[in-house]
ChimeraX commands (.cxc) that place a marker at each C-alpha (Angstrom):
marker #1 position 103.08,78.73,105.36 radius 0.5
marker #1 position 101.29,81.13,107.84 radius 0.5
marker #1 position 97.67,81.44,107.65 radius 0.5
marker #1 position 97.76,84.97,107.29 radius 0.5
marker #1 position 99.66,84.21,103.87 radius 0.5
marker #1 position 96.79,81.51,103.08 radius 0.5
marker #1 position 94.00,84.04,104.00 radius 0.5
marker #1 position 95.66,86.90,101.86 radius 0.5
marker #1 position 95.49,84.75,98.81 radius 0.5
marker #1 position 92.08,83.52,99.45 radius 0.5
marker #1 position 90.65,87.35,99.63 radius 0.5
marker #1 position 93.34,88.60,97.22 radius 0.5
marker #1 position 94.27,86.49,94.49 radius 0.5
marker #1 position 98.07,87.00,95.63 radius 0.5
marker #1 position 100.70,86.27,98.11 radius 0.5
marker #1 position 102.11,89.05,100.51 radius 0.5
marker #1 position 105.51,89.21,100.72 radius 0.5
marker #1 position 107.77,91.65,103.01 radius 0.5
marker #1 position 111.43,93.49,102.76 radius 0.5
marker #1 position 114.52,91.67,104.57 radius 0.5
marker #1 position 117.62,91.58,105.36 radius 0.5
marker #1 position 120.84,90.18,104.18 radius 0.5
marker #1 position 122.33,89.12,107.66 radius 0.5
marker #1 position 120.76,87.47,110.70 radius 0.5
marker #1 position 121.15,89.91,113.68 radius 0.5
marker #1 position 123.94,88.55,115.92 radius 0.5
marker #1 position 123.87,91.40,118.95 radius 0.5
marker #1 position 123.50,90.45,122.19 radius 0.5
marker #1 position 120.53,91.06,123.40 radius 0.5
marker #1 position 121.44,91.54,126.94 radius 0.5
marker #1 position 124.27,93.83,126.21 radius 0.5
marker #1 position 123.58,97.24,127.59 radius 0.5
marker #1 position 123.52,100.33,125.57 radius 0.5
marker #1 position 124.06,103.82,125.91 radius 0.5
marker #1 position 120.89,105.42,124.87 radius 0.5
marker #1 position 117.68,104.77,125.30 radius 0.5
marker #1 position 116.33,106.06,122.02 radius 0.5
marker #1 position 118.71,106.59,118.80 radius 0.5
marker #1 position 119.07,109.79,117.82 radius 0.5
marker #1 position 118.46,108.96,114.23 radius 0.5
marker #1 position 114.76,110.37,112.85 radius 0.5
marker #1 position 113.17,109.42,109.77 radius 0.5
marker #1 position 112.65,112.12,107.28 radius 0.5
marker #1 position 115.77,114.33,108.88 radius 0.5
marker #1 position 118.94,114.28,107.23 radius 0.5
marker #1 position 122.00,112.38,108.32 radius 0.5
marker #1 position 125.87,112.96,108.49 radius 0.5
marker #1 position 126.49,109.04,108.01 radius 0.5
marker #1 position 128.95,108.26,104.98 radius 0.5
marker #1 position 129.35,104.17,105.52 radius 0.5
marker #1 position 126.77,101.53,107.11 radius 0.5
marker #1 position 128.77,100.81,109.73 radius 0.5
marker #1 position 128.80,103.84,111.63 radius 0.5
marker #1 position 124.85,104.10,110.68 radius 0.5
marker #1 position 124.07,100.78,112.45 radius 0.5
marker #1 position 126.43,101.58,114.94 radius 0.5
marker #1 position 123.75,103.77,116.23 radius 0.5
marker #1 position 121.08,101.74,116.10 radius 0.5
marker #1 position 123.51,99.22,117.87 radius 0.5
marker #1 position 123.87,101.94,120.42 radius 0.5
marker #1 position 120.29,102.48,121.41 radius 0.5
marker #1 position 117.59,100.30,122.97 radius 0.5
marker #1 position 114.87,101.73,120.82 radius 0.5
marker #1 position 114.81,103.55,117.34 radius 0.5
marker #1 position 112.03,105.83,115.93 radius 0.5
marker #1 position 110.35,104.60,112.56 radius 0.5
marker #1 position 107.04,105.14,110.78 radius 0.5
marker #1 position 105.64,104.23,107.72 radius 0.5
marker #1 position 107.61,105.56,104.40 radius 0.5
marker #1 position 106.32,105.17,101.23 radius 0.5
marker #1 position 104.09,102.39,101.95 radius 0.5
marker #1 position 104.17,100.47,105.11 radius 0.5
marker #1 position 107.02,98.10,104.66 radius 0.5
marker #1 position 110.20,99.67,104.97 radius 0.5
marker #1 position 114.12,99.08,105.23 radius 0.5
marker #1 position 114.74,101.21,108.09 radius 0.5
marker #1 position 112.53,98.63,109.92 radius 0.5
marker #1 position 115.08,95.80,109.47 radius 0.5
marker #1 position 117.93,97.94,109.78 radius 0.5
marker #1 position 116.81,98.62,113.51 radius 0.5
marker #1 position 116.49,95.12,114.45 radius 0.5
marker #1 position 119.00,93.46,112.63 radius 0.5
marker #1 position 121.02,96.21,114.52 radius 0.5
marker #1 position 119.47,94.58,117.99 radius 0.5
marker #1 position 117.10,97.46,118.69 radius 0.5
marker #1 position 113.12,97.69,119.17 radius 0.5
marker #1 position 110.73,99.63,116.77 radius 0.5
marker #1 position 109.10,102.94,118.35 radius 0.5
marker #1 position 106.39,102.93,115.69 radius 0.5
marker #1 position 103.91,104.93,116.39 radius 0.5
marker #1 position 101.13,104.18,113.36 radius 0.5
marker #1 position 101.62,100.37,114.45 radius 0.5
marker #1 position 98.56,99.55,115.05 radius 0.5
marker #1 position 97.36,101.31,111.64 radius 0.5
marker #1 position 99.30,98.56,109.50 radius 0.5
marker #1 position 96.74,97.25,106.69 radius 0.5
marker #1 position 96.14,92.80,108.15 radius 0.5
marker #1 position 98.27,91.68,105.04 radius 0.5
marker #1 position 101.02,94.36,104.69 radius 0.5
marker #1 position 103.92,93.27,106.90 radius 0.5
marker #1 position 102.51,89.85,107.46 radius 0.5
marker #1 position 106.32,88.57,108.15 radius 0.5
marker #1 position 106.53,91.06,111.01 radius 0.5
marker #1 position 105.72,91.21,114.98 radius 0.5
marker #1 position 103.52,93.79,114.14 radius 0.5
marker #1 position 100.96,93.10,117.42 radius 0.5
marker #1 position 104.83,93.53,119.19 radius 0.5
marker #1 position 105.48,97.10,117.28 radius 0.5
marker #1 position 102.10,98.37,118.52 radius 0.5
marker #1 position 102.94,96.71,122.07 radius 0.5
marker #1 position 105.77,98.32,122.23 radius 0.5
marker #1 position 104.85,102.21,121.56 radius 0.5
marker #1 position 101.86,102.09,123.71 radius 0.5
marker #1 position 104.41,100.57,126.68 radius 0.5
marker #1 position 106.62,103.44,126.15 radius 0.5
marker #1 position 104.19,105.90,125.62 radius 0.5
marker #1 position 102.90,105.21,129.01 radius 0.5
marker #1 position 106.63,104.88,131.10 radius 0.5
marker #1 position 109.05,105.02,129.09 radius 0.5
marker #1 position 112.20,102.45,130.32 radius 0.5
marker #1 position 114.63,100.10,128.84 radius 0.5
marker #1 position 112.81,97.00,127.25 radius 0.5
marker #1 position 112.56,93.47,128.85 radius 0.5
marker #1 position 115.63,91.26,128.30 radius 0.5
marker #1 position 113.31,88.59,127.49 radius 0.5
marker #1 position 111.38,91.06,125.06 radius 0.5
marker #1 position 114.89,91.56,123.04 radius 0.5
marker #1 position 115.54,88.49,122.69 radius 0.5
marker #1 position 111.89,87.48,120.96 radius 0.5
marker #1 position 112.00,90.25,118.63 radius 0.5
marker #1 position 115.54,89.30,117.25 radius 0.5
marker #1 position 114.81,85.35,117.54 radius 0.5
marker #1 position 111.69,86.29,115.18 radius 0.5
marker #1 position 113.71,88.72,112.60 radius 0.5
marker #1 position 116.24,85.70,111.97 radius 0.5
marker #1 position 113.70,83.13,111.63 radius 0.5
marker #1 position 111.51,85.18,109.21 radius 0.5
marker #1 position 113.21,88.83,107.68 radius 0.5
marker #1 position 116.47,87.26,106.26 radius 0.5
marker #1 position 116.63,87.33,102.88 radius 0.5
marker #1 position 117.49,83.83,103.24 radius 0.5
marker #1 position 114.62,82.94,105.11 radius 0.5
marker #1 position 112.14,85.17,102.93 radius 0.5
marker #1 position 113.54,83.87,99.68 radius 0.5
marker #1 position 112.62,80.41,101.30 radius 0.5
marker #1 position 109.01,81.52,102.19 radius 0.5
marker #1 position 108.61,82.59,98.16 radius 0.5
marker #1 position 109.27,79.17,96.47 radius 0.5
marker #1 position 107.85,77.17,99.15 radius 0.5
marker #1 position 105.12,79.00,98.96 radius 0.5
marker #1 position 105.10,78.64,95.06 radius 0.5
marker #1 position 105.04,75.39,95.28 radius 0.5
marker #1 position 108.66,75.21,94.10 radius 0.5
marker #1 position 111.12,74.32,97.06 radius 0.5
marker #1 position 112.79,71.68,95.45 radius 0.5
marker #1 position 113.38,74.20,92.03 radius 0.5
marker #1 position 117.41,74.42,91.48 radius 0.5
marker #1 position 118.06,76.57,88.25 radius 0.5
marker #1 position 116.63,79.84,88.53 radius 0.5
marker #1 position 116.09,82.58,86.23 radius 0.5
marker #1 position 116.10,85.90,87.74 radius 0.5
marker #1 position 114.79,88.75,85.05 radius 0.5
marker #1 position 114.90,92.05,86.22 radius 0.5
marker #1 position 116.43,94.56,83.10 radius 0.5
marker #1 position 116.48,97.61,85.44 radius 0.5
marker #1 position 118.14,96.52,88.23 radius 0.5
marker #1 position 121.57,97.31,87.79 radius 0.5
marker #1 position 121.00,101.12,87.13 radius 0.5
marker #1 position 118.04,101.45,89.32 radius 0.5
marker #1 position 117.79,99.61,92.63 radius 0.5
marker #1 position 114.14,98.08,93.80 radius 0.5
marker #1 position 114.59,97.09,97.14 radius 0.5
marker #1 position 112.72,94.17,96.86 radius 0.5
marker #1 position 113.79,92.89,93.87 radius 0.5
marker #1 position 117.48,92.92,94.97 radius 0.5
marker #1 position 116.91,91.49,98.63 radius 0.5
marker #1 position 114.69,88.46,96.49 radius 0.5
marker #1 position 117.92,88.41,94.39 radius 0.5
marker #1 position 120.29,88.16,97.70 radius 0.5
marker #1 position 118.24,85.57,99.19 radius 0.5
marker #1 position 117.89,83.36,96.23 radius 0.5
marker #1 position 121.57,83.47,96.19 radius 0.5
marker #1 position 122.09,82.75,99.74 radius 0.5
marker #1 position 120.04,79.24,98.91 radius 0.5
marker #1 position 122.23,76.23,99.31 radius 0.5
marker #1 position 121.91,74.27,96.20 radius 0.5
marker #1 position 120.55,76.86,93.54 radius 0.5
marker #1 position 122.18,78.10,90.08 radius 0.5
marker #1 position 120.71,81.47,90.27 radius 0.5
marker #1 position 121.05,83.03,86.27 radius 0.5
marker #1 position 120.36,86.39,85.85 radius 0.5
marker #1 position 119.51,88.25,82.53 radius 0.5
marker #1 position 121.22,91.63,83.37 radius 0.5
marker #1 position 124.35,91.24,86.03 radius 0.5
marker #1 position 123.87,92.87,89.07 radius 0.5
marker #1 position 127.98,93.60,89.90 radius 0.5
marker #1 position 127.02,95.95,93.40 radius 0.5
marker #1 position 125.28,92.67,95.75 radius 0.5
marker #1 position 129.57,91.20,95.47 radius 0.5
marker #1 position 131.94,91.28,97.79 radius 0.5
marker #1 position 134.17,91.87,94.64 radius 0.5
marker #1 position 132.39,95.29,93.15 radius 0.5
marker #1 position 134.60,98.07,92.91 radius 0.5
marker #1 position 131.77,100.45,92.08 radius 0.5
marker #1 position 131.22,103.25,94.24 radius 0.5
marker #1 position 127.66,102.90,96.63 radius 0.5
marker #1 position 127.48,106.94,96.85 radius 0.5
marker #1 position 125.46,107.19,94.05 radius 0.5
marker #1 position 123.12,104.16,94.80 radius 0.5
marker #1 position 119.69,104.37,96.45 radius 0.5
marker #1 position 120.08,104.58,100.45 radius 0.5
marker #1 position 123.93,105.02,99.56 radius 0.5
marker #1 position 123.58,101.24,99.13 radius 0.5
marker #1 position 123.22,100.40,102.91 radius 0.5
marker #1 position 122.69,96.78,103.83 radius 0.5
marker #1 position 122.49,95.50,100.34 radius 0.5
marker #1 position 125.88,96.21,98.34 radius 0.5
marker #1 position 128.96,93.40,98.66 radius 0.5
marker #1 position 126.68,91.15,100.76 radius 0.5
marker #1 position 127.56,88.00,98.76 radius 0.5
marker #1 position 130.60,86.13,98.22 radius 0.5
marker #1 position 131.98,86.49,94.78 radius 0.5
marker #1 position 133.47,82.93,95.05 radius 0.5
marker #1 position 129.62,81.69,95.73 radius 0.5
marker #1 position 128.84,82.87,92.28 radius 0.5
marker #1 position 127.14,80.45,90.21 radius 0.5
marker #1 position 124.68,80.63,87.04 radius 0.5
marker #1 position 124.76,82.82,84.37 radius 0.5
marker #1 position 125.33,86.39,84.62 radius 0.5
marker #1 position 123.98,88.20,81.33 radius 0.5
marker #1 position 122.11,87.00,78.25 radius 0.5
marker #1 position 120.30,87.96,75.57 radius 0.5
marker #1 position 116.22,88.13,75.42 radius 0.5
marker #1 position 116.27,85.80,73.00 radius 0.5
marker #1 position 118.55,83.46,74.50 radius 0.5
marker #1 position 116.83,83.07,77.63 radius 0.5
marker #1 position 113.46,82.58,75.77 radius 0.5
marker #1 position 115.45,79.34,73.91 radius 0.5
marker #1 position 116.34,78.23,77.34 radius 0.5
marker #1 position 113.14,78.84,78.85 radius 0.5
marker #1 position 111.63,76.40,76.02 radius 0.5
marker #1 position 114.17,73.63,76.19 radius 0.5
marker #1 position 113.41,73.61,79.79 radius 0.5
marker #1 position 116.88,74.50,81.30 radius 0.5
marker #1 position 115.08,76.60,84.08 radius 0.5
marker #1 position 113.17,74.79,87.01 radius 0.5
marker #1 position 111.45,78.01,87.86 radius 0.5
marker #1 position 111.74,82.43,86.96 radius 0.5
marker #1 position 111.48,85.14,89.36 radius 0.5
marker #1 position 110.68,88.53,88.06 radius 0.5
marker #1 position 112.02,90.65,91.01 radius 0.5
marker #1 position 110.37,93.61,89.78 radius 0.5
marker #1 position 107.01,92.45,87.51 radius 0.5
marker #1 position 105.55,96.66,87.21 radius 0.5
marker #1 position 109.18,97.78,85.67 radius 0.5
marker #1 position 109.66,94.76,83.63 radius 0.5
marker #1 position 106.10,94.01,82.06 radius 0.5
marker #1 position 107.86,94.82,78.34 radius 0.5
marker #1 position 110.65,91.85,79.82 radius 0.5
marker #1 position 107.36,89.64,80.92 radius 0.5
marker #1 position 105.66,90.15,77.27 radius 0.5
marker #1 position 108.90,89.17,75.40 radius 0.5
marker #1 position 109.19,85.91,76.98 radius 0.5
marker #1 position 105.53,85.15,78.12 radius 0.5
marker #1 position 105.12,82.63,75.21 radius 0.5
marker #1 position 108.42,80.80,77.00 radius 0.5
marker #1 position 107.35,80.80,80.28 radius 0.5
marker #1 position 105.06,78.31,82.24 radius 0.5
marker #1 position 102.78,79.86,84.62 radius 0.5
marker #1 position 103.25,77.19,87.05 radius 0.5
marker #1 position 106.54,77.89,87.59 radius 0.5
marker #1 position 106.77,81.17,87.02 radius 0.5
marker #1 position 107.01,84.00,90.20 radius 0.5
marker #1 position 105.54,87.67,89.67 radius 0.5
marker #1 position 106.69,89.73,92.60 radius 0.5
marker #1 position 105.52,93.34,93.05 radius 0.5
marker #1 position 107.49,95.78,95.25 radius 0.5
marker #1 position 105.70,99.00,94.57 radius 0.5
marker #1 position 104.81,101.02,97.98 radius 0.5
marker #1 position 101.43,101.81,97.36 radius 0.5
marker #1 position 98.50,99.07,96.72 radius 0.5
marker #1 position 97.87,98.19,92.95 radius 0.5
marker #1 position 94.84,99.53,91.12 radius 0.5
marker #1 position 92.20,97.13,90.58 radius 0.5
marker #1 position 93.04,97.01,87.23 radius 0.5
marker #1 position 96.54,96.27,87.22 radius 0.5
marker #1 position 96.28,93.67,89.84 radius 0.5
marker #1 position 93.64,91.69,88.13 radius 0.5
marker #1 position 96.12,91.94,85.22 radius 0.5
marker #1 position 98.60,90.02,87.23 radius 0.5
marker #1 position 96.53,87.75,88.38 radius 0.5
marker #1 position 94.86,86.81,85.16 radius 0.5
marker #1 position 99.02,85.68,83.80 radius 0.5
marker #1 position 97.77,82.60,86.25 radius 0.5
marker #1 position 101.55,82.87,87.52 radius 0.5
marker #1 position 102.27,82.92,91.25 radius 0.5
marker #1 position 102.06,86.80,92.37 radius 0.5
marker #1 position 103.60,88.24,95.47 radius 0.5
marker #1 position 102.56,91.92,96.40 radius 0.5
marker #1 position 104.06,94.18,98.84 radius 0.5
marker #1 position 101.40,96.51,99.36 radius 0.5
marker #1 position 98.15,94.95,99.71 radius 0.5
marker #1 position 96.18,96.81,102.18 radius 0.5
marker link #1:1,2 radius 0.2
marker link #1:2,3 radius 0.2
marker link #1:3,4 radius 0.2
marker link #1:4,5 radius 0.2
marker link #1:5,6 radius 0.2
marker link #1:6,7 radius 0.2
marker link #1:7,8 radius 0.2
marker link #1:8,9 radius 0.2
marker link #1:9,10 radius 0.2
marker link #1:10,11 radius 0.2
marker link #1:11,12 radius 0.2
marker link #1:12,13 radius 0.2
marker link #1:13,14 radius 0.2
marker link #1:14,15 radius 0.2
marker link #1:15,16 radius 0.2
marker link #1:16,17 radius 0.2
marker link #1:17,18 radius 0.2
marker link #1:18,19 radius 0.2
marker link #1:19,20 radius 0.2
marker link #1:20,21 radius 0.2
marker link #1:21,22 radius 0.2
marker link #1:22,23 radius 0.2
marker link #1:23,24 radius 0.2
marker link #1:24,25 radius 0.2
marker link #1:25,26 radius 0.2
marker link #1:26,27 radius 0.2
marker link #1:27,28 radius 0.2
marker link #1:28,29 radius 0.2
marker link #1:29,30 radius 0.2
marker link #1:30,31 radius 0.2
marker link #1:31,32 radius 0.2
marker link #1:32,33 radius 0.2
marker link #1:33,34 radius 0.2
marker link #1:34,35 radius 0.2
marker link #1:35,36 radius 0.2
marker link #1:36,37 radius 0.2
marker link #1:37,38 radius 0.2
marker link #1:38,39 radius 0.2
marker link #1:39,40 radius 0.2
marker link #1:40,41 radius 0.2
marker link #1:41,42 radius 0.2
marker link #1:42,43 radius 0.2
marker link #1:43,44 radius 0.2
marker link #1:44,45 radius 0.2
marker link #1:45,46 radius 0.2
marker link #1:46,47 radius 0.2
marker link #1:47,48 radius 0.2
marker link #1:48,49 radius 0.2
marker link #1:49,50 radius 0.2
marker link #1:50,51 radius 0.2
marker link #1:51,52 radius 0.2
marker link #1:52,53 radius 0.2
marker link #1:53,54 radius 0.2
marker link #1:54,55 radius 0.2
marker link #1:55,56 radius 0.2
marker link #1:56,57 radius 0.2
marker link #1:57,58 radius 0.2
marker link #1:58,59 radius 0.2
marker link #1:59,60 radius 0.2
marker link #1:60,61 radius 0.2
marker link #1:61,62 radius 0.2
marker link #1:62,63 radius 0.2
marker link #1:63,64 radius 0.2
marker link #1:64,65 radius 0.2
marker link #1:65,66 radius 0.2
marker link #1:66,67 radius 0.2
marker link #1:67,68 radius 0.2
marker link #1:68,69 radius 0.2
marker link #1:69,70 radius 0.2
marker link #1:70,71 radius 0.2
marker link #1:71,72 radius 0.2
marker link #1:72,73 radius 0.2
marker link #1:73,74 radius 0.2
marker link #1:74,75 radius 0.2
marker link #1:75,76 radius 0.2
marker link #1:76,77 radius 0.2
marker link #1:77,78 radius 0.2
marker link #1:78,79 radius 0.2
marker link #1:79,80 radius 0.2
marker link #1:80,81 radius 0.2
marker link #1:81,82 radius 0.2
marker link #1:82,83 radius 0.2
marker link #1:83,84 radius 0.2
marker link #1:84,85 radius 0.2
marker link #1:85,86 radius 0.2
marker link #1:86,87 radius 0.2
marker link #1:87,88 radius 0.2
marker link #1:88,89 radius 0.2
marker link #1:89,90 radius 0.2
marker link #1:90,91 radius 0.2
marker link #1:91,92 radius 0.2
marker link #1:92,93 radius 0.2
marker link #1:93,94 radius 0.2
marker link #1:94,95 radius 0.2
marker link #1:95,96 radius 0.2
marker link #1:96,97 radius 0.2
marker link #1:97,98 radius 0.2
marker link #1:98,99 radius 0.2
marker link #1:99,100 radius 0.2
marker link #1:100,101 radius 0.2
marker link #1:101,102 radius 0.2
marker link #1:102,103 radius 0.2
marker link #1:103,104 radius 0.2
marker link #1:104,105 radius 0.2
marker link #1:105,106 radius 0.2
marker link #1:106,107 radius 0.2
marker link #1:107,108 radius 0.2
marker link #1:108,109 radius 0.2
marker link #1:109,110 radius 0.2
marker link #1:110,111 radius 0.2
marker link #1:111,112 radius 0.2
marker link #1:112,113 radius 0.2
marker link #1:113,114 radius 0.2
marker link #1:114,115 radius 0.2
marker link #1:115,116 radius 0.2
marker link #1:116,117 radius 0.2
marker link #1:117,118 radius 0.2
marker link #1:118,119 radius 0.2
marker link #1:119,120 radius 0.2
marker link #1:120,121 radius 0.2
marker link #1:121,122 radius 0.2
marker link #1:122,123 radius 0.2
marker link #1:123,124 radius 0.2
marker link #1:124,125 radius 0.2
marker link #1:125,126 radius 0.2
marker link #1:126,127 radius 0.2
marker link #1:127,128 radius 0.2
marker link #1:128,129 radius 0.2
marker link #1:129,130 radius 0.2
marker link #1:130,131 radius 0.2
marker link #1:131,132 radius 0.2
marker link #1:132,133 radius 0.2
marker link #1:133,134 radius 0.2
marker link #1:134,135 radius 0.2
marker link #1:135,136 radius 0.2
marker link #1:136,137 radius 0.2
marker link #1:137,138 radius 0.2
marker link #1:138,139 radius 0.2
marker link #1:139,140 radius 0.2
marker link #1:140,141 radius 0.2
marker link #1:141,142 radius 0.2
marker link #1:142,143 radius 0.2
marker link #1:143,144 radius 0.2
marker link #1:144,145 radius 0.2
marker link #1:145,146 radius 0.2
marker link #1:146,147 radius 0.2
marker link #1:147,148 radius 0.2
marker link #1:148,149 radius 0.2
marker link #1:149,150 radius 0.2
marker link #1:150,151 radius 0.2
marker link #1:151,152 radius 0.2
marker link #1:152,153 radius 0.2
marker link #1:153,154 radius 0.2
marker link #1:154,155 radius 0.2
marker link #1:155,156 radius 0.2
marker link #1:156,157 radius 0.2
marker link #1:157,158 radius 0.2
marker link #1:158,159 radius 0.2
marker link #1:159,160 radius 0.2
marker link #1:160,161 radius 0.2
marker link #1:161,162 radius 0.2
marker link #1:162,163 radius 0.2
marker link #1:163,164 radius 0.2
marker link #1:164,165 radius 0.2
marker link #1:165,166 radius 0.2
marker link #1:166,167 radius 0.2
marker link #1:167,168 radius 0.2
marker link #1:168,169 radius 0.2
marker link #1:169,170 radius 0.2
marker link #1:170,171 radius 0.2
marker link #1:171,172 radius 0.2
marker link #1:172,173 radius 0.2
marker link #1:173,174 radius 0.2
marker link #1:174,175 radius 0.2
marker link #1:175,176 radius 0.2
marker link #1:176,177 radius 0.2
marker link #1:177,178 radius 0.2
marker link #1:178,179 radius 0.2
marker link #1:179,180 radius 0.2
marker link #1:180,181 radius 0.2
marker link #1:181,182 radius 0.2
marker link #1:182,183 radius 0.2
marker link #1:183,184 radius 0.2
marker link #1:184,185 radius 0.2
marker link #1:185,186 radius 0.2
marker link #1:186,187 radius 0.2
marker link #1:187,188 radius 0.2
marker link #1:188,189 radius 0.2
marker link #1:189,190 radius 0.2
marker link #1:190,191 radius 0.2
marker link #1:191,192 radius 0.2
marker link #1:192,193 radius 0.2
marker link #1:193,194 radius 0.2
marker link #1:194,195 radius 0.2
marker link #1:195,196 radius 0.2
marker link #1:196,197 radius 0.2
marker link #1:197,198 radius 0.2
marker link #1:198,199 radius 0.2
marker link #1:199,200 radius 0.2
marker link #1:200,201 radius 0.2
marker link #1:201,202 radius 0.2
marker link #1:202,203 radius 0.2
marker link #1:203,204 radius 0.2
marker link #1:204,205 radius 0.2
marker link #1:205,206 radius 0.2
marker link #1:206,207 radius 0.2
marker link #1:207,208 radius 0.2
marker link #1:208,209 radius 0.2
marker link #1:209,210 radius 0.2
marker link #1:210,211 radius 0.2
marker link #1:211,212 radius 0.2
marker link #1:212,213 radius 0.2
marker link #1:213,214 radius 0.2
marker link #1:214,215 radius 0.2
marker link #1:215,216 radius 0.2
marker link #1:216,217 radius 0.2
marker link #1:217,218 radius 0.2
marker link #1:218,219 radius 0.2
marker link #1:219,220 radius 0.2
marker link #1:220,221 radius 0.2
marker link #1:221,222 radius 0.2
marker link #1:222,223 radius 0.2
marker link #1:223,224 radius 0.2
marker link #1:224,225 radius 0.2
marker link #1:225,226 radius 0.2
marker link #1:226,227 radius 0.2
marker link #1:227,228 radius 0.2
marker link #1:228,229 radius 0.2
marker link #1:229,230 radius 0.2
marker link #1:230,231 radius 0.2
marker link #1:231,232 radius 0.2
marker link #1:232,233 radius 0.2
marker link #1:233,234 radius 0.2
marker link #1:234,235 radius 0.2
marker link #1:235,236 radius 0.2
marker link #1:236,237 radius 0.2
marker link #1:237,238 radius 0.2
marker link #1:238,239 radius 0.2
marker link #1:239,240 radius 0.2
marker link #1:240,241 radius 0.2
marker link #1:241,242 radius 0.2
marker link #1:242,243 radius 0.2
marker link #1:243,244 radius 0.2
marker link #1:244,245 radius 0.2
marker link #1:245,246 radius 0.2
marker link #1:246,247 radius 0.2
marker link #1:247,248 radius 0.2
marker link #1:248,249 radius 0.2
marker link #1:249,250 radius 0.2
marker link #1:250,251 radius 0.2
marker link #1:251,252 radius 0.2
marker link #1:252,253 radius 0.2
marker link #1:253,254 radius 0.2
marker link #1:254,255 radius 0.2
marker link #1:255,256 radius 0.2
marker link #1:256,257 radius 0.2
marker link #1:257,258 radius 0.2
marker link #1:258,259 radius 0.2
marker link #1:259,260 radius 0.2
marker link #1:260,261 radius 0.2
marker link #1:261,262 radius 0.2
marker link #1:262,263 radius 0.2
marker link #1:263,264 radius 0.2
marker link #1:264,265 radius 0.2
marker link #1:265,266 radius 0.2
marker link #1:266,267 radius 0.2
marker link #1:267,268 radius 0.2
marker link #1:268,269 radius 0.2
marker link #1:269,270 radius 0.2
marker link #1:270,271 radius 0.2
marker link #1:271,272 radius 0.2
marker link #1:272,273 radius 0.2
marker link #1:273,274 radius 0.2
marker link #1:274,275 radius 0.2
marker link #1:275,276 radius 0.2
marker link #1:276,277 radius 0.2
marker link #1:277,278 radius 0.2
marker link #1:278,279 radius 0.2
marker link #1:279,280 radius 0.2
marker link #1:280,281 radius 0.2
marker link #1:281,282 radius 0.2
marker link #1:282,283 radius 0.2
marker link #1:283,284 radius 0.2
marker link #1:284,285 radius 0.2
marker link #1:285,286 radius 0.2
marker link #1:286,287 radius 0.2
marker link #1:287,288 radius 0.2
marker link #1:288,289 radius 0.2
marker link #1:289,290 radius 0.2
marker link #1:290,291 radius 0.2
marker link #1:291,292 radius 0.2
marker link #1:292,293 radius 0.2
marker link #1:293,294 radius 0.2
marker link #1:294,295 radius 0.2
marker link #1:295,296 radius 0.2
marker link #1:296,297 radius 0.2
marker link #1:297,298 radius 0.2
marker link #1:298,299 radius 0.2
marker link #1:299,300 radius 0.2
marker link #1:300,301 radius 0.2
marker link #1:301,302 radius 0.2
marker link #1:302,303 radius 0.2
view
């Protein structure tokens, strides 16, 4: 567990915890590209219809513009460096000390100021660090990892994931936790409402998803399927108290705190995972609420 994680719950009460991304980046990182900056800016429209051609971009270009969105943690991040290319942020240096915590973010700020001064193609060597870092730590896989372990709960199999929104409204957190707990070798992963659009056999349409459902629809195997898909409230509370779950994940605690009351008297706070993927810090209020459910609480946006 990184410090910065240790000193984040010693100031905060909670864990930090960051977006990711499906897929390790595989580019070369010595390949040469075409452009020295993509041409894609945040905040202008773009012509893109599928995620290929969208990455191809960033695939195409040494460095790619981004900035902070709606809070500091953002997709388009990961998209640019799982596509093999460097950040140009320029508010780098602004980032709160635990928002992004699973990011170079010393490298982001680096980098801008190195361009801003002579702008160039990057060091091979530079490339290289920045995608050897996003594989070991912005996976899904690996982030999912980082959230049990540091809940205490690595060796946790069956896994209840409650998150009653999710299938008509994406979270972006909630459904890369859900992608990486399914990427885990060895864990059942049970989910109260199915989530059809994260599997390779959906049939749905991603037009009318969030982000057009970039980087996060049909990224699983359907034949890696395991759990249960859908239940009932009240069966999953009669689980929950026979002790058929080793440990529950609310992917999305502010949109599900109804969900969290109706099987609180079910759940043991030792084993139970809060996570909180809104953009903007919590109110004092609301985060002392969290932290009083003496359950393991992850925050995006802490600074």
């Amino acid at each position: 567990m990184a410090s910065s994680a240790i000193d984040c719950h010693s100031a905060n009460g909670v864990w930090p915890i960051s977006f990711s991304y499906p897929s390790e980046s595989s580019t070369d990182p010595w390949k040469e590209r075409r452009n020295l900056v993509s041409s894609v800016l945040p905040g202008k429209p773009y012509s893109f219809t599928d995620a290929e051609s969208y990455l191809d971009e960033y695939q195409s270009s040494y460095f790619a513009i981004t900035h902070r969105k709606g809070g500091w943690d953002c997709f388009r991040h990961l998209e640019i460096m799982y596509a093999g290319a460097l950040p140009l942020m320029p508010d780098a240096s602004m980032i709160p000390e635990f928002d992004m915590i699973h990011y170079p973010k010393q490298c982001f700020a680096d980098l801008y100021e190195s361009f801003r001064q002579s702008p160039g193609r990057p060091a091979e060597a530079v490339r290289a660090a920045v995608q050897n870092h996003f594989n070991n730590h912005l996976t899904t896989a690996a982030m999912a990892s980082y959230v049990m372990e540091t809940a205490g709960l690595a060796s946790a199999r069956r896994i209840l994931f409650a998150d009653a929104n999710l299938a008509a409204g994406v979270d972006y957190l909630s459904v890369l936790t859900l992608i990486g707990l399914n990427q885990t070798p060895g864990m059942e992963v049970s989910t109260l409402v199915p989530v059809p659009y994260i599997w390779d056999d959906w049939r749905g349409h991603s037009d009318s998803l969030y982000g057009r459902g970039f980087g996060y629809t049909r990224v699983l195997r359907a034949t890696r399927r395991t759990g249960i898909s859908q239940m009932s409230v009240r069966e999953a509370r009669t689980k929950l108290k026979r002790g058929h779950f080793d440990a529950v994940v609310f992917g999305s605690i502010m949109r599900n705190r109804r969900l969290h009351g109706a099987l609180r008297s079910a759940l043991d706070p030792a084993t139970t995972i809060l996570i909180c993927g809104e953009d903007l810090p919590l109110d004092s209020r609301s985060l002392d609420a969290l932290i009083s459910t003496k359950n393991q609480v992850f925050v995006r946006a802490i600074g």
